[in-house]
C-alpha positions in Angstrom: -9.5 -146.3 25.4 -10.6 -147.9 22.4 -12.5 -150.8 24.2 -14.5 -148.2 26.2 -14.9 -145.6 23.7 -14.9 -147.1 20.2 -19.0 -147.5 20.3 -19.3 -144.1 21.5 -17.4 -142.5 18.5 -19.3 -144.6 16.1 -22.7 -143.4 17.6 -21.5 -140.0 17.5 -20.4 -140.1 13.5 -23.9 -141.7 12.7 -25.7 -139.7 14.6 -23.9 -137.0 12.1 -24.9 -138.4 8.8 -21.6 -140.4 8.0 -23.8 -143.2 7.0 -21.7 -146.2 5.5 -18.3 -144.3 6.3 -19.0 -143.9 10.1 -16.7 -147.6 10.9 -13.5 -146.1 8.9 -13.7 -142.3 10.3 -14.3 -144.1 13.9 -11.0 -146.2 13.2 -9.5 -142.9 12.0 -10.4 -141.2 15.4 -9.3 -143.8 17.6 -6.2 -143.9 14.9 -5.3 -140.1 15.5 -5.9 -140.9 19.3 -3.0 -143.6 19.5 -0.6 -141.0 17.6 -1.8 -138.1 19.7 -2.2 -140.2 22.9 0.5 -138.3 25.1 -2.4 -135.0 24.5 -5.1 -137.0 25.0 -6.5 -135.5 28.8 -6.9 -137.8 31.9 -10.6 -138.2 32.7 -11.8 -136.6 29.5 -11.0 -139.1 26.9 -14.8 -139.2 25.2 -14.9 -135.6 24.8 -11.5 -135.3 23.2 -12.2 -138.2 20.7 -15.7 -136.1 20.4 -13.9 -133.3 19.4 -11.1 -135.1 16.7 -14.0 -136.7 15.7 -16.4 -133.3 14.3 -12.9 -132.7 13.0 -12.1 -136.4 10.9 -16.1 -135.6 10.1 -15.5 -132.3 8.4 -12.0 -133.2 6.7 -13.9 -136.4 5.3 -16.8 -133.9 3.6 -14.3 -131.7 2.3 -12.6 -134.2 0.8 -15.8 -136.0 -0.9 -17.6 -132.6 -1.9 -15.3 -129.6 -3.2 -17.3 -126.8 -2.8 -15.7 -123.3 -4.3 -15.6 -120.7 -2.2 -18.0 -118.5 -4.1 -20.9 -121.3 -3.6 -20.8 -121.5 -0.3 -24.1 -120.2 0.6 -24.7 -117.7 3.3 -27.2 -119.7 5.7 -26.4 -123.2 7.1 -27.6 -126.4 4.5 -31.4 -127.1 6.1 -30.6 -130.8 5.6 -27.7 -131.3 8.3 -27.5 -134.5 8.7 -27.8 -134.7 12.4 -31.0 -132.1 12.1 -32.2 -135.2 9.9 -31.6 -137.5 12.8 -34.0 -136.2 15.1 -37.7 -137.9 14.7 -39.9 -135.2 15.5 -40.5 -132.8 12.9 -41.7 -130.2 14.9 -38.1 -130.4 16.7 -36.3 -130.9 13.7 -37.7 -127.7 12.1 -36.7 -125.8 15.6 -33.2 -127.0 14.6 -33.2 -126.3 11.1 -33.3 -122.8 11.9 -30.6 -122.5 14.4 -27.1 -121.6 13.8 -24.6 -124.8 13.0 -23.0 -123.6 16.6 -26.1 -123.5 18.3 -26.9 -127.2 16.5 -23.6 -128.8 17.6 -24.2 -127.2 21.3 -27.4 -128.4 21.7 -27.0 -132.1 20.1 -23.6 -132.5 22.1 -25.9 -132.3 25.7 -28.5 -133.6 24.8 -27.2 -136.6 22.6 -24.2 -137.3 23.9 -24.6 -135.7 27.4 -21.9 -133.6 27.8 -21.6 -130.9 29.9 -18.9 -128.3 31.9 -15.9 -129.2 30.8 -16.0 -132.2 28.9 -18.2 -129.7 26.2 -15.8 -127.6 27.0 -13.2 -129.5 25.5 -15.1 -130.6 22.5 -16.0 -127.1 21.8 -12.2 -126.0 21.9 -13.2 -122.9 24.8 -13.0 -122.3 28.3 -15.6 -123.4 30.8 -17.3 -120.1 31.0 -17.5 -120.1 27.2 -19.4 -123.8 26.8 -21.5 -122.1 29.8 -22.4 -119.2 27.8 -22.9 -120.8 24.2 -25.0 -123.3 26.0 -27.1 -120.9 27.7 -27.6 -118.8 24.4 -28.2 -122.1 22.2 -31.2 -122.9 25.0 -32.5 -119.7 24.5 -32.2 -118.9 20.9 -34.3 -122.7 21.0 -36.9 -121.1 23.1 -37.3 -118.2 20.7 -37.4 -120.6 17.3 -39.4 -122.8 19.7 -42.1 -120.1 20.8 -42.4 -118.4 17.2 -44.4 -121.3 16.1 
């Protein structure tokens, strides 16, 4: 698993802004994956690591920005880092103004190409569910997309 996947994760943390600490939360992925390895599913390996890795991701921001709870503002931070990762400002502006969900939706097909089950899985929700929130994600995109 960690000879096939081990790129992938790292990608997947720098495409999210961990920057200098995307080598140490990868090892921490692929570490949780050896522990957790008897949960790990057959044939959907990437997304599972996909998913343990938006969680090491989150934990590790926590960790290196307390935030108290009465400063946690009501709209998603405009400078996401994986908004910030897209070239195109045009695109990246579209993003900006989506939910966080519809974000992590949208950049999980298109960057990393899941889809059905696999986003499924990373998503923690049925088939039907990824389905659905992908199908809203596209058109909420349309709408942000078409009011410019």
């Amino acid at each position: 698993m960690f000879a096939r996947h081990a790129t992938a994760v790292h990608r997947y943390l720098l495409r999210r802004g961990a920057g200098d600490d995307a080598e140490d939360l990868a090892a921490d992925v692929l570490t949780v994956a050896w522990r957790r390895r008897a949960e790990v599913p057959d044939g959907h390996e990437l997304p599972w690591l996909y998913r343990t890795a938006g969680f090491v991701l989150a934990n590790h921001r926590r960790k290196g920005r307390p935030v108290p709870v009465e400063s946690v503002p009501d709209e998603p931070d405009p400078d996401d880092p994986a908004v910030l990762a897209v070239r195109d400002e045009r695109v990246r502006e579209a993003l900006a103004r989506l939910s966080a969900r519809d974000r992590q939706v949208l950049l999980l097909t298109a960057w990393e190409g899941l889809s059905g089950e696999d986003l499924a899985l990373v998503l923690g929700v049925s088939r039907g569910g990824a389905d659905a929130a992908l199908s809203r994600a596209r058109s909420r995109l349309r709408e942000v997309w078409a009011a410019d």
